[in-house]
N, CA, C and O atoms as a GROMACS GRO file, in nm:
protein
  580
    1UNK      N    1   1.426  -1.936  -1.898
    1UNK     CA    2   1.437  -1.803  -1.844
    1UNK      C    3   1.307  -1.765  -1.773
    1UNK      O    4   1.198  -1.799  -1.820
    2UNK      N    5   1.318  -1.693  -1.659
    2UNK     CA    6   1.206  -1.726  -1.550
    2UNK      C    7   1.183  -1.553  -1.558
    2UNK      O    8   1.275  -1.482  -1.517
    3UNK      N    9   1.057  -1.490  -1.611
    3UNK     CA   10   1.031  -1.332  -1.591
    3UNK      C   11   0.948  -1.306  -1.494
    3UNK      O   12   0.837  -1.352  -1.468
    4UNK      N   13   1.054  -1.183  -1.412
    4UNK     CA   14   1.043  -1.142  -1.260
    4UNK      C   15   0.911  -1.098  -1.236
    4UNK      O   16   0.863  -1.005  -1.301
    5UNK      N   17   0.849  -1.157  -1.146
    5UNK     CA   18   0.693  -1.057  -1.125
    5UNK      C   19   0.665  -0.907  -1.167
    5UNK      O   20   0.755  -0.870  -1.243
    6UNK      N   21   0.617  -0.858  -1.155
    6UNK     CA   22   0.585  -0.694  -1.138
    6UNK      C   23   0.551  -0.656  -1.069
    6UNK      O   24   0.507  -0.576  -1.151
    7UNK      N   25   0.504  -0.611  -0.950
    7UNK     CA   26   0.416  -0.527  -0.842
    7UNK      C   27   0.395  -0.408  -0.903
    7UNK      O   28   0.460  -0.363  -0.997
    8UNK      N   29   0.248  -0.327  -0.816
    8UNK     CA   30   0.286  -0.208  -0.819
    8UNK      C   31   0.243  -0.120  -0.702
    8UNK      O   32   0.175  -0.186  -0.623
    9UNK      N   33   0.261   0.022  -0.658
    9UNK     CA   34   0.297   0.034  -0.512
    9UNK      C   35   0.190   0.199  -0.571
    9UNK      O   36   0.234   0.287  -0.645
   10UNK      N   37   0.054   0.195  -0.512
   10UNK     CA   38   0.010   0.288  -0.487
   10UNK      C   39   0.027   0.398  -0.366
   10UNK      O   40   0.005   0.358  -0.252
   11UNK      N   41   0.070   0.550  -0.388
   11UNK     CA   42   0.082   0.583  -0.252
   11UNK      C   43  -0.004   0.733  -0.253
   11UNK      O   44  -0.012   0.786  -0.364
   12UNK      N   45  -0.055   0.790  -0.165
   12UNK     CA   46  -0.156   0.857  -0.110
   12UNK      C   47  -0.074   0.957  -0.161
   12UNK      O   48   0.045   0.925  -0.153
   13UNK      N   49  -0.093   1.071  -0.212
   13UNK     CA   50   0.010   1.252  -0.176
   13UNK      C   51  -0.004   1.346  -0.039
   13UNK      O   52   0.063   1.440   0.002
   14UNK      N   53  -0.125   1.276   0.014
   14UNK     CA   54  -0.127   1.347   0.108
   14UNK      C   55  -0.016   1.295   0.223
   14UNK      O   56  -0.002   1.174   0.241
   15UNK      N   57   0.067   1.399   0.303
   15UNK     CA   58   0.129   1.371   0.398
   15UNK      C   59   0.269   1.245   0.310
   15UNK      O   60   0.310   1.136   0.350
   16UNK      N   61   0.306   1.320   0.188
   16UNK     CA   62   0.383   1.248   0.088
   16UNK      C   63   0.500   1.188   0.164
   16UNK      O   64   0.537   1.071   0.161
   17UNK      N   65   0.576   1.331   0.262
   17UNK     CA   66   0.692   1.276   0.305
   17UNK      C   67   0.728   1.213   0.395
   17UNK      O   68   0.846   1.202   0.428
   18UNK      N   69   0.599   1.143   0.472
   18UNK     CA   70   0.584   1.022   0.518
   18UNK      C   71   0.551   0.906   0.476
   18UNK      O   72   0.623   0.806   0.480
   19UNK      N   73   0.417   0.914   0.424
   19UNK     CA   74   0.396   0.786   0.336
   19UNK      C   75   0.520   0.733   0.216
   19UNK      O   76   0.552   0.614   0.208
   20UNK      N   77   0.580   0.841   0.128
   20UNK     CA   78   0.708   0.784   0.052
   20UNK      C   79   0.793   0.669   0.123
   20UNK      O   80   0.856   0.578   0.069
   21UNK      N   81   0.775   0.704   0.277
   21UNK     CA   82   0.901   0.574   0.323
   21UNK      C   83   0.833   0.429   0.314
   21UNK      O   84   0.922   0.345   0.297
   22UNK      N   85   0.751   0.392   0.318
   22UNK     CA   86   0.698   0.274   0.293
   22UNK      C   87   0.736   0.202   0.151
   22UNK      O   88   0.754   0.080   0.154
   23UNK      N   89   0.750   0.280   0.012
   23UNK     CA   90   0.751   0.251  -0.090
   23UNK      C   91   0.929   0.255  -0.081
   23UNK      O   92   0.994   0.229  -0.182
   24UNK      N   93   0.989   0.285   0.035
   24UNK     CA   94   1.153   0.305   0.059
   24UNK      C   95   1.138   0.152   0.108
   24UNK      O   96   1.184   0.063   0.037
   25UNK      N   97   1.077   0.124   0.226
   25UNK     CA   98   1.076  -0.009   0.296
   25UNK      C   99   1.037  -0.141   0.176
   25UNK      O  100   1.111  -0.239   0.170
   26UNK      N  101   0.918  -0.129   0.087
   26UNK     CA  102   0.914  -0.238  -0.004
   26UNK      C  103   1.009  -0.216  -0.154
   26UNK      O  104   0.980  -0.275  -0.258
   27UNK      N  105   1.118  -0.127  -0.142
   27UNK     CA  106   1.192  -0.116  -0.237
   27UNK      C  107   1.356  -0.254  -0.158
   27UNK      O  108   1.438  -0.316  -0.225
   28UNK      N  109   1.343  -0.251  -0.047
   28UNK     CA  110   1.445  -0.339   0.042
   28UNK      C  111   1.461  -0.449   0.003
   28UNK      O  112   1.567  -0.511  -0.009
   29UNK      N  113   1.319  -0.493  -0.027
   29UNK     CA  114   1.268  -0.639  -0.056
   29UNK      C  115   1.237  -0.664  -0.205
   29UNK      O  116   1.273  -0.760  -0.274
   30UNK      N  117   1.197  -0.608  -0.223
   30UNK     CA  118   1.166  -0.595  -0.379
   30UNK      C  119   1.230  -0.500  -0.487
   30UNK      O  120   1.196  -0.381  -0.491
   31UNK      N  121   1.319  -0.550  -0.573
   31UNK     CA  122   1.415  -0.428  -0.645
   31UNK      C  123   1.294  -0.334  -0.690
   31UNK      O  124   1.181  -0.380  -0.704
   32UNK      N  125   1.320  -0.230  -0.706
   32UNK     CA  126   1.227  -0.101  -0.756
   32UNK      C  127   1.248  -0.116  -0.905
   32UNK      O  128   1.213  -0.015  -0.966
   33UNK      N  129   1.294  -0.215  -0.981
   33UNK     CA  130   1.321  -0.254  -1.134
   33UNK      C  131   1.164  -0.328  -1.153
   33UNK      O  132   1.120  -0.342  -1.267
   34UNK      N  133   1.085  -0.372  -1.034
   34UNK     CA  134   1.006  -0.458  -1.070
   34UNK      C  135   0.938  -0.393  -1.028
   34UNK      O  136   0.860  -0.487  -1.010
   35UNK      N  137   0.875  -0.295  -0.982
   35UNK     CA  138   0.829  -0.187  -0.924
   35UNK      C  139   0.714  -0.104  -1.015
   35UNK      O  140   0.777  -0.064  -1.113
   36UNK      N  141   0.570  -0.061  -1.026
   36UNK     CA  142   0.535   0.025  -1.086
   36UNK      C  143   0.492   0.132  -1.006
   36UNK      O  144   0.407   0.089  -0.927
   37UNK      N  145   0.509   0.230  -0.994
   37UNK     CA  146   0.498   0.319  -0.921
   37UNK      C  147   0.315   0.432  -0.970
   37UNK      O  148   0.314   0.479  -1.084
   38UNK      N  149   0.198   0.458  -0.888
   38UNK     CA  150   0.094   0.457  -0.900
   38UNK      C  151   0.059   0.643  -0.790
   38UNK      O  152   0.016   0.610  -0.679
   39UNK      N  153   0.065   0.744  -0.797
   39UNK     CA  154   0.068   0.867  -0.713
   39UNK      C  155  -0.078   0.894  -0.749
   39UNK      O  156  -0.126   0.903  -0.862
   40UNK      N  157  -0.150   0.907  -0.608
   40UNK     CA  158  -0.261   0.942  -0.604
   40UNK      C  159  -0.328   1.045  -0.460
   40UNK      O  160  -0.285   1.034  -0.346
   41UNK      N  161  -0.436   1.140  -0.503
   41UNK     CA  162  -0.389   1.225  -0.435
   41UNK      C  163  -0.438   1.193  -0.304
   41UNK      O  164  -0.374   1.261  -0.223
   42UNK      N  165  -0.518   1.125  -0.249
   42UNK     CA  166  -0.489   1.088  -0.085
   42UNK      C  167  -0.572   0.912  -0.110
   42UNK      O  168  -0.592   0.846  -0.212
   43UNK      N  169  -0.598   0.890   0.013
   43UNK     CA  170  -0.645   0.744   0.045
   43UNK      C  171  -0.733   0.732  -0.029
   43UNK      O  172  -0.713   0.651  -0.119
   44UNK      N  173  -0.865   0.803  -0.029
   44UNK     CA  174  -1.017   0.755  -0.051
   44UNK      C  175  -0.948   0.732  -0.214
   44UNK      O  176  -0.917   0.614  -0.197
   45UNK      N  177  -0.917   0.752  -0.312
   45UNK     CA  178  -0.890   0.781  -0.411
   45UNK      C  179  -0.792   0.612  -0.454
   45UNK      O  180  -0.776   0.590  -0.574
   46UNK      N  181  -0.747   0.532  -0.376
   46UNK     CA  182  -0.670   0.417  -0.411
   46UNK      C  183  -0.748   0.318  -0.426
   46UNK      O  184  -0.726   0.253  -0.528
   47UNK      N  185  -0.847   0.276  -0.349
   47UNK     CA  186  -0.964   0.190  -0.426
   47UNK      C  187  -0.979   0.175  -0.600
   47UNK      O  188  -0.974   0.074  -0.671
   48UNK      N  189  -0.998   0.318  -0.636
   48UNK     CA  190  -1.049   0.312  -0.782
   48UNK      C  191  -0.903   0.301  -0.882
   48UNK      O  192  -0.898   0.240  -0.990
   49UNK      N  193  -0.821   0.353  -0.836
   49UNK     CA  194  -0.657   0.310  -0.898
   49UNK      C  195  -0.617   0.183  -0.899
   49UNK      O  196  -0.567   0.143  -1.004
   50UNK      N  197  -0.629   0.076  -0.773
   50UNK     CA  198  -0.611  -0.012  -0.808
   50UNK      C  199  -0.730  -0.119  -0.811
   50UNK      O  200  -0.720  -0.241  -0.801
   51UNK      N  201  -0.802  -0.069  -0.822
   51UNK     CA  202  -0.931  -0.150  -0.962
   51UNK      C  203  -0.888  -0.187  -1.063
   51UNK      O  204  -0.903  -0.295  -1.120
   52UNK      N  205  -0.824  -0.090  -1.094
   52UNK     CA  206  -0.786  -0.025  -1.287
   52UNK      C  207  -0.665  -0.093  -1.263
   52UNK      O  208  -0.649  -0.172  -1.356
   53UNK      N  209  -0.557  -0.101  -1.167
   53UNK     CA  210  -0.419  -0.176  -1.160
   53UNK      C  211  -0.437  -0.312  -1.198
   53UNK      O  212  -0.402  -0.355  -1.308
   54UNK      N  213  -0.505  -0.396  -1.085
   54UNK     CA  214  -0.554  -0.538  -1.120
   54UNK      C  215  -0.582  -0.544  -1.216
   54UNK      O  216  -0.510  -0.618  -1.282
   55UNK      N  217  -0.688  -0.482  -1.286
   55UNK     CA  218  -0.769  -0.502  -1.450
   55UNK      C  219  -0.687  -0.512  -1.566
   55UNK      O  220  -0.721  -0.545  -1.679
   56UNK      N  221  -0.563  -0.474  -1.516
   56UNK     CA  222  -0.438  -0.488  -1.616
   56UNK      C  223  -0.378  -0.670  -1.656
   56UNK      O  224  -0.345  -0.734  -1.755
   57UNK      N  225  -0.393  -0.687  -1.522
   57UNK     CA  226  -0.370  -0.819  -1.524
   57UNK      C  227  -0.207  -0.850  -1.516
   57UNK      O  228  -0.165  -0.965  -1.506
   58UNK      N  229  -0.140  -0.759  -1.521
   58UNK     CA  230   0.030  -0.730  -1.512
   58UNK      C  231   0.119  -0.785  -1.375
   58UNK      O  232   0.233  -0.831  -1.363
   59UNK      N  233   0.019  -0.760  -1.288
   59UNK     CA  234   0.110  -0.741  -1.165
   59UNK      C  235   0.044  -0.872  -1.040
   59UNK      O  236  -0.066  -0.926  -1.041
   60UNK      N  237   0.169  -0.893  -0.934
   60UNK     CA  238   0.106  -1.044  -0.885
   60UNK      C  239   0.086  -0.934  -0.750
   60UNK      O  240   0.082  -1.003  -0.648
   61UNK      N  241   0.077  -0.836  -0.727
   61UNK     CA  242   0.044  -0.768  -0.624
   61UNK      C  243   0.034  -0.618  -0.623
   61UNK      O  244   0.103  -0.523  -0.660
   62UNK      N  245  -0.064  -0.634  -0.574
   62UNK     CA  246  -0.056  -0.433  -0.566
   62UNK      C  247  -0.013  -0.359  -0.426
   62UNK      O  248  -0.092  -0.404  -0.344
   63UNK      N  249   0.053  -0.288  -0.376
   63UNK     CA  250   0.094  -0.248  -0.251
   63UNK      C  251   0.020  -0.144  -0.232
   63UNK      O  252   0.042  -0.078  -0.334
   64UNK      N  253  -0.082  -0.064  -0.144
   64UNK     CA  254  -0.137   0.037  -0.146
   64UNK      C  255  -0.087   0.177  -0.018
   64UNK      O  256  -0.056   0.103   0.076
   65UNK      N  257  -0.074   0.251   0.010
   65UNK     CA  258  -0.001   0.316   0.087
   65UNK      C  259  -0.063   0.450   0.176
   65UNK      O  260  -0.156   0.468   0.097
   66UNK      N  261  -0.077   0.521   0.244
   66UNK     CA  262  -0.182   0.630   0.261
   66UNK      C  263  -0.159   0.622   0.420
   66UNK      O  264  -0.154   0.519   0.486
   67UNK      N  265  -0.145   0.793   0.479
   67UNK     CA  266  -0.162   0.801   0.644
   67UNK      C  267  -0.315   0.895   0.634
   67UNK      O  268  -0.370   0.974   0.557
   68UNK      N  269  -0.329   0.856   0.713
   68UNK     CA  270  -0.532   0.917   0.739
   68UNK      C  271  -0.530   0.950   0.861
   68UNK      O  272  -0.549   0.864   0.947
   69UNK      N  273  -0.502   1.106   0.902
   69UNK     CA  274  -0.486   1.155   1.006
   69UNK      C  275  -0.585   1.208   1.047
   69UNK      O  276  -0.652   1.264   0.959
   70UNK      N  277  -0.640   1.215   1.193
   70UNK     CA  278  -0.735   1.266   1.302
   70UNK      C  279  -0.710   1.426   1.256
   70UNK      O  280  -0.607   1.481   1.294
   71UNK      N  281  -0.821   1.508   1.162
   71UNK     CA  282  -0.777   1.632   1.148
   71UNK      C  283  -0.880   1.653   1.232
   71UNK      O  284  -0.984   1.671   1.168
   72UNK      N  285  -0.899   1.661   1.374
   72UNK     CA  286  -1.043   1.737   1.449
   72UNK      C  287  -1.149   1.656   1.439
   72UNK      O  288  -1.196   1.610   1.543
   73UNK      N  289  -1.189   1.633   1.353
   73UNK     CA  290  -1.340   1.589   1.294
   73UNK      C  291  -1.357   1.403   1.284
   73UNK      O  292  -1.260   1.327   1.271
   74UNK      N  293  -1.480   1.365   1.293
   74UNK     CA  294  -1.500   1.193   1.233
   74UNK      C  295  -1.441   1.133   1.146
   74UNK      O  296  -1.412   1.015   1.130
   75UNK      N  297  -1.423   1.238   1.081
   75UNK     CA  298  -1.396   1.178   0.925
   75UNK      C  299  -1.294   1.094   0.890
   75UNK      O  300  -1.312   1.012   0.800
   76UNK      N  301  -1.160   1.105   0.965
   76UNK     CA  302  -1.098   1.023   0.970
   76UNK      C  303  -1.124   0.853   0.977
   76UNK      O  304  -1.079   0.772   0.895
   77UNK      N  305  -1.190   0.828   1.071
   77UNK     CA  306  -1.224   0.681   1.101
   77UNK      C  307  -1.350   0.622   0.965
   77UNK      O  308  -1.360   0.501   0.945
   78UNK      N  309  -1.436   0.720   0.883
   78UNK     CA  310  -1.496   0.696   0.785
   78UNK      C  311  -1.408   0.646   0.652
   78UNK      O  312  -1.442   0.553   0.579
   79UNK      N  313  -1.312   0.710   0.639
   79UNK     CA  314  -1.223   0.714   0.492
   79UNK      C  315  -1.162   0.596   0.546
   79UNK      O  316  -1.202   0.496   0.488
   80UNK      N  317  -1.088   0.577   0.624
   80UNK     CA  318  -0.983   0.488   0.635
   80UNK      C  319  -1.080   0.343   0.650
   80UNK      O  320  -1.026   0.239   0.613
   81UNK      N  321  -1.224   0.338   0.702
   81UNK     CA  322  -1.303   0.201   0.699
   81UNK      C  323  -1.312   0.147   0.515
   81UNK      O  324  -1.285   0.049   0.446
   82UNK      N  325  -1.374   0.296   0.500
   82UNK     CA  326  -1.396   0.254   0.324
   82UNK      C  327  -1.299   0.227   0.231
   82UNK      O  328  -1.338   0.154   0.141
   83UNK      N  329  -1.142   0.277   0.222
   83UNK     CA  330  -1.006   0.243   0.188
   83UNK      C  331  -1.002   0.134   0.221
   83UNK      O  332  -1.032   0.069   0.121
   84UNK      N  333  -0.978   0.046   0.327
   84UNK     CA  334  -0.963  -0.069   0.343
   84UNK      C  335  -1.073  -0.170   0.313
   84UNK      O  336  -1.044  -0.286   0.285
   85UNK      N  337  -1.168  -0.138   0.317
   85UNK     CA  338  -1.300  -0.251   0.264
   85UNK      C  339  -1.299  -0.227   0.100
   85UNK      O  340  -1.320  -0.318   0.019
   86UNK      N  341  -1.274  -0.103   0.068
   86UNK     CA  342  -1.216  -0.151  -0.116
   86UNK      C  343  -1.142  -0.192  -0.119
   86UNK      O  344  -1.168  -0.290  -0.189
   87UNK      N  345  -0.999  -0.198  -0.079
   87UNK     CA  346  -0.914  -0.289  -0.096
   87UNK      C  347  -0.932  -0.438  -0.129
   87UNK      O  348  -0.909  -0.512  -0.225
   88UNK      N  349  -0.995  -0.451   0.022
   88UNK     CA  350  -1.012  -0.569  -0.017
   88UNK      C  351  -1.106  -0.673  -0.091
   88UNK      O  352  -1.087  -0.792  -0.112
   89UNK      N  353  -1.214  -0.593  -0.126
   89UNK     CA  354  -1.302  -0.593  -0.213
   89UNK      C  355  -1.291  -0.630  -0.363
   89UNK      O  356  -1.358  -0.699  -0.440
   90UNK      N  357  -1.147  -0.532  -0.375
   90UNK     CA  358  -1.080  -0.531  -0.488
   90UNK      C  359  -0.977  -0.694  -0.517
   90UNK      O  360  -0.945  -0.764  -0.613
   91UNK      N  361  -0.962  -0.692  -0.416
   91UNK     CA  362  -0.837  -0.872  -0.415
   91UNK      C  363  -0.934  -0.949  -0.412
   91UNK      O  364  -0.922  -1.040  -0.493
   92UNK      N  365  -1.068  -0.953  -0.326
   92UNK     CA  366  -1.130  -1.094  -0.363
   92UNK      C  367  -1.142  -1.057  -0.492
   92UNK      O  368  -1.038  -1.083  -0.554
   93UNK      N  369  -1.268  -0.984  -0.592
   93UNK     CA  370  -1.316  -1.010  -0.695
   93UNK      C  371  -1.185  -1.000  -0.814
   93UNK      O  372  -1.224  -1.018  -0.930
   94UNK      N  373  -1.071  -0.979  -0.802
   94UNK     CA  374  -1.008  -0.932  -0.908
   94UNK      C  375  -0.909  -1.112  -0.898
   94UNK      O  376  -0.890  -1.190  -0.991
   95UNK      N  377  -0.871  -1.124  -0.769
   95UNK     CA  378  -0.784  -1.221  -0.774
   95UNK      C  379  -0.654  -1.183  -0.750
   95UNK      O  380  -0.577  -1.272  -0.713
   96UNK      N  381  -0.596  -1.035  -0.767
   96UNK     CA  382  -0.486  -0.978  -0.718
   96UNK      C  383  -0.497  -0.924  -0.595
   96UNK      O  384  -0.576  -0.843  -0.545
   97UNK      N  385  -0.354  -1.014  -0.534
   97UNK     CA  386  -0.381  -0.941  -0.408
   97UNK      C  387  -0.328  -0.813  -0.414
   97UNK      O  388  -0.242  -0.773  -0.492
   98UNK      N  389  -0.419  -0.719  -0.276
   98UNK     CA  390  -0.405  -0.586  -0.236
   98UNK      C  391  -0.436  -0.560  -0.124
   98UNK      O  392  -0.541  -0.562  -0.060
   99UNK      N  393  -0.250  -0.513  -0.088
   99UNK     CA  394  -0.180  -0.464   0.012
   99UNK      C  395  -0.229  -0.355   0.084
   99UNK      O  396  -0.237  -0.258   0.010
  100UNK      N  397  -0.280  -0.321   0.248
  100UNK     CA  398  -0.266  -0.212   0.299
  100UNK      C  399  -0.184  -0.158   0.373
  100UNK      O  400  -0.209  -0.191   0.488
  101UNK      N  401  -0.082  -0.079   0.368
  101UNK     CA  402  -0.012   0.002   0.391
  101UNK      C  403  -0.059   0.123   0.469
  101UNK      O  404   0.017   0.216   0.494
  102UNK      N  405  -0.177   0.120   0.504
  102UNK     CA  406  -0.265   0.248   0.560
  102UNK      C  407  -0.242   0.283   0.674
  102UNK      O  408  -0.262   0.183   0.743
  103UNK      N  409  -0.206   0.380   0.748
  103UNK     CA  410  -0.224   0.382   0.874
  103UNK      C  411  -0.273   0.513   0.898
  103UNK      O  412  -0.250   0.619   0.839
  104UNK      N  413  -0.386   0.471   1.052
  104UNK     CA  414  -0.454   0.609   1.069
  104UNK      C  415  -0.452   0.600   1.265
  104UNK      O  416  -0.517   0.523   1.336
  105UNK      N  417  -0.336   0.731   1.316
  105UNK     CA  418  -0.347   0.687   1.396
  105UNK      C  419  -0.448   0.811   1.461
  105UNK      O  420  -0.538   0.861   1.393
  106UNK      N  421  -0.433   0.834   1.538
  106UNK     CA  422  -0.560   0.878   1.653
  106UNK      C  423  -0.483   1.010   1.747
  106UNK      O  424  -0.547   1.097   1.806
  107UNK      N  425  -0.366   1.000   1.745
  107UNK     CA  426  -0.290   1.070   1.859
  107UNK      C  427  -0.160   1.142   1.770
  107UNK      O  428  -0.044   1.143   1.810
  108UNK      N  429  -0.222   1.218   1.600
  108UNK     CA  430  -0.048   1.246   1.549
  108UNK      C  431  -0.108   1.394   1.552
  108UNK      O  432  -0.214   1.447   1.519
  109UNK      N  433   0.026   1.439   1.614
  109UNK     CA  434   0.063   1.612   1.552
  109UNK      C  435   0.156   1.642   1.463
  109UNK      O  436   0.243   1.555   1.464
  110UNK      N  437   0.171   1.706   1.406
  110UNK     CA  438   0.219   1.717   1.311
  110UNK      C  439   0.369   1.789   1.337
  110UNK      O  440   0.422   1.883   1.276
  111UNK      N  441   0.437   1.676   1.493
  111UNK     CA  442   0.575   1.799   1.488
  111UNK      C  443   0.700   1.732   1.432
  111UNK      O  444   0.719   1.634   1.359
  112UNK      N  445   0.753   1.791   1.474
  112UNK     CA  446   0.953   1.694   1.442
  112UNK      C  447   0.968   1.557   1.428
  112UNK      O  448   1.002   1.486   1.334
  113UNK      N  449   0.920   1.528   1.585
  113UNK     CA  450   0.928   1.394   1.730
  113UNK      C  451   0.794   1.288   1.666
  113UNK      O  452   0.784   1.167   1.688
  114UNK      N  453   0.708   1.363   1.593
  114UNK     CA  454   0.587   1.254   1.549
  114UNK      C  455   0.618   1.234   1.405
  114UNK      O  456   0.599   1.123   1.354
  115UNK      N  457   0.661   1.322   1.345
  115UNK     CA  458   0.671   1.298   1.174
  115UNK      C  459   0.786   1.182   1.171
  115UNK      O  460   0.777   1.082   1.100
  116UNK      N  461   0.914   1.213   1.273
  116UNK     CA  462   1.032   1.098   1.235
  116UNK      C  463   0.983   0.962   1.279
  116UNK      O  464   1.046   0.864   1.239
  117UNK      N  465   0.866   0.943   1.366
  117UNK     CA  466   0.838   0.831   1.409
  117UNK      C  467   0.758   0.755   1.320
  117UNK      O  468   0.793   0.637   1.304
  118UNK      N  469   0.623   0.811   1.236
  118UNK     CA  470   0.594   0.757   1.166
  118UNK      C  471   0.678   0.726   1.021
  118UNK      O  472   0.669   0.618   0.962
  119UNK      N  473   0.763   0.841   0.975
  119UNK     CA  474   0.855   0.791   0.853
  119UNK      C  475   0.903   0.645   0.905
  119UNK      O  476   0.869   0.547   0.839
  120UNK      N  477   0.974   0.630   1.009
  120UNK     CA  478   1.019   0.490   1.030
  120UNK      C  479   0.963   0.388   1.031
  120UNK      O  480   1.003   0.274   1.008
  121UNK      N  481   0.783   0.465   1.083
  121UNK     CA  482   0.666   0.323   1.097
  121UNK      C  483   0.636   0.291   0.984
  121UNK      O  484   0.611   0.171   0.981
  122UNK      N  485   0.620   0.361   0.840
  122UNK     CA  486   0.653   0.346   0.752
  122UNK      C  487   0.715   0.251   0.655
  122UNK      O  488   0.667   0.164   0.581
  123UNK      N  489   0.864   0.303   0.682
  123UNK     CA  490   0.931   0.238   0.642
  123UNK      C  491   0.955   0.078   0.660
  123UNK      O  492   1.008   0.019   0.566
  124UNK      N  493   0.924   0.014   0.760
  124UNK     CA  494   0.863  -0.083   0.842
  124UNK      C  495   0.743  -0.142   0.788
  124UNK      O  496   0.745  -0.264   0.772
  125UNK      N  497   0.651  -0.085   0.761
  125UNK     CA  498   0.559  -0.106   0.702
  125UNK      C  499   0.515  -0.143   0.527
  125UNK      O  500   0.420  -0.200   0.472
  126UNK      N  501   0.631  -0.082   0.488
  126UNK     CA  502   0.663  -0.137   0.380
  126UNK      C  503   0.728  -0.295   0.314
  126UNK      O  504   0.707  -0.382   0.230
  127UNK      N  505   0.818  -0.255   0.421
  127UNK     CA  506   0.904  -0.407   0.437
  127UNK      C  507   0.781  -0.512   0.459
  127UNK      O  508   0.764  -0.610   0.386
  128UNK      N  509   0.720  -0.488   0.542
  128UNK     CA  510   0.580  -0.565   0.536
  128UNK      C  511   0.494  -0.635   0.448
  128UNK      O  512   0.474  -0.754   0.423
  129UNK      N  513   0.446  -0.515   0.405
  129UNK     CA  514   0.401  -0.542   0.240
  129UNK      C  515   0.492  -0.577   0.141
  129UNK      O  516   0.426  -0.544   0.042
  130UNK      N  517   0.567  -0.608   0.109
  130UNK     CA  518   0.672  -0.667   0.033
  130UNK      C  519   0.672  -0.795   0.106
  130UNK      O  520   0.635  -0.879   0.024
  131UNK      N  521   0.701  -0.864   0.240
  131UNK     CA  522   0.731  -0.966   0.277
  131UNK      C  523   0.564  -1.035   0.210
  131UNK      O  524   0.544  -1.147   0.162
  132UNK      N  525   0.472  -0.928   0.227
  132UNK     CA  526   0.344  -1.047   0.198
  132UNK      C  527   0.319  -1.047   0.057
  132UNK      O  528   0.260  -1.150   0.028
  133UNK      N  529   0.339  -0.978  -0.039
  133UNK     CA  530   0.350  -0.984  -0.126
  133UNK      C  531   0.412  -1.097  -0.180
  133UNK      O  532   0.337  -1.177  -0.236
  134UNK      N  533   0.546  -1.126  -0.177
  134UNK     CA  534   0.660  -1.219  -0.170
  134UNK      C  535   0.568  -1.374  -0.098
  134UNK      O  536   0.555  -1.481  -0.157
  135UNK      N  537   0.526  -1.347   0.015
  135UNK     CA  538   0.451  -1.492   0.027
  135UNK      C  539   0.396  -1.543  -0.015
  135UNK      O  540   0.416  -1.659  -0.048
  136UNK      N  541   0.277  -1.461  -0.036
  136UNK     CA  542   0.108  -1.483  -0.114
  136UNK      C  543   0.170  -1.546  -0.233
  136UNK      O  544   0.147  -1.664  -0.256
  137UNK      N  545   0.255  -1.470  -0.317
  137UNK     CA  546   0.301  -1.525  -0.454
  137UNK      C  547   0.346  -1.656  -0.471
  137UNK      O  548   0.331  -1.726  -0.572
  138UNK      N  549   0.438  -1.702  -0.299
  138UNK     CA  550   0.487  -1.846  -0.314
  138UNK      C  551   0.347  -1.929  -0.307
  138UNK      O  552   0.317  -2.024  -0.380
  139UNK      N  553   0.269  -1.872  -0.202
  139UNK     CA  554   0.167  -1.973  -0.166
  139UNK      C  555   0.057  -1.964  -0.286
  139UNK      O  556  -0.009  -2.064  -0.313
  140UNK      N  557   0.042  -1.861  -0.349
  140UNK     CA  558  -0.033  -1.912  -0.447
  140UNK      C  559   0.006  -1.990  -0.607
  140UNK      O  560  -0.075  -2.049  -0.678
  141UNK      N  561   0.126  -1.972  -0.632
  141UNK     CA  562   0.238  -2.059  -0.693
  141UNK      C  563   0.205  -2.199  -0.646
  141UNK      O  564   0.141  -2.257  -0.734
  142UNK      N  565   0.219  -2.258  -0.561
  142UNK     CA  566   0.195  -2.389  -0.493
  142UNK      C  567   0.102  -2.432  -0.469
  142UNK      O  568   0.102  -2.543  -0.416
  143UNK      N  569  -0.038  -2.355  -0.500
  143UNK     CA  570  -0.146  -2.437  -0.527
  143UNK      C  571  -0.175  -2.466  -0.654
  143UNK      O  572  -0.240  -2.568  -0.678
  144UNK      N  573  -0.126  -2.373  -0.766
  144UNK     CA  574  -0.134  -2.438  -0.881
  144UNK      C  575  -0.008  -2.552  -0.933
  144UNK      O  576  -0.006  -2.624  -1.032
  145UNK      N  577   0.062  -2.540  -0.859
  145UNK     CA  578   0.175  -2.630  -0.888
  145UNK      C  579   0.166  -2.797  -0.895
  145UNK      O  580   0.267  -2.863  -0.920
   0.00000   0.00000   0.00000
């Protein structure tokens, strides 16, 4: 009897009812039975969650999730460098990989015509992270094999 991986799928609160579709897109690929689900309240904040995820030692992937929008100011392009350099910071030294799901684009308003576009980029984006998730696991399966 062969027991199913675990993942687990960190996602930002900020700008929830967009980012949620991503964790819709890696639910496609991955039953949400195997699923741990991780709510945190925006990007900068997923680094240190899935520190603590990996350290569990439970899961063959962590999915991380978060939109980092141009509010006026720099700051945008600061958070979203440091989110992604913990990330991955976090997969070399831990050995679990971790997924970015992040997107920060440059040109969103916040109307109808931009919110339905990113839910879909999203959702897309999820499927993503699940497909690499799903790989990494074969390919690292097959080097110890």
């Amino acid at each position: 009897m062969t027991i199913a991986p675990r993942y687990a799928f960190i996602k930002a609160q900020w700008h929830a009812d967009i980012v949620d579709r991503a964790y819709d897109g890696f639910c496609e690929l991955i039953p949400a039975s195997q699923i741990d689900v991780f709510d945190v309240p925006g990007a900068f904040e997923m680094p240190l969650v899935a520190k603590d995820v990996a350290g569990t030692g439970r899961y063959a992937a962590i999915a991380c999730a978060a939109f980092v929008v141009d509010g006026g100011i720099y700051r945008h392009d600061f958070v979203a460098s440091a989110v992604v350099d913990g990330l991955m910071r976090i997969s070399l030294d831990t050995g679990v990989p971790v997924l970015s799901v992040s997107l920060t684009p440059h040109h969103y308003q916040e109307t109808d015509h931009h919110n339905a576009i990113y839910r879909d980029h999203f959702v897309e984006k999820g499927r993503e992270a699940a497909r690499a998730a799903l790989m990494i696991g074969k390919t690292r399966m097959a080097l110890v094999a």
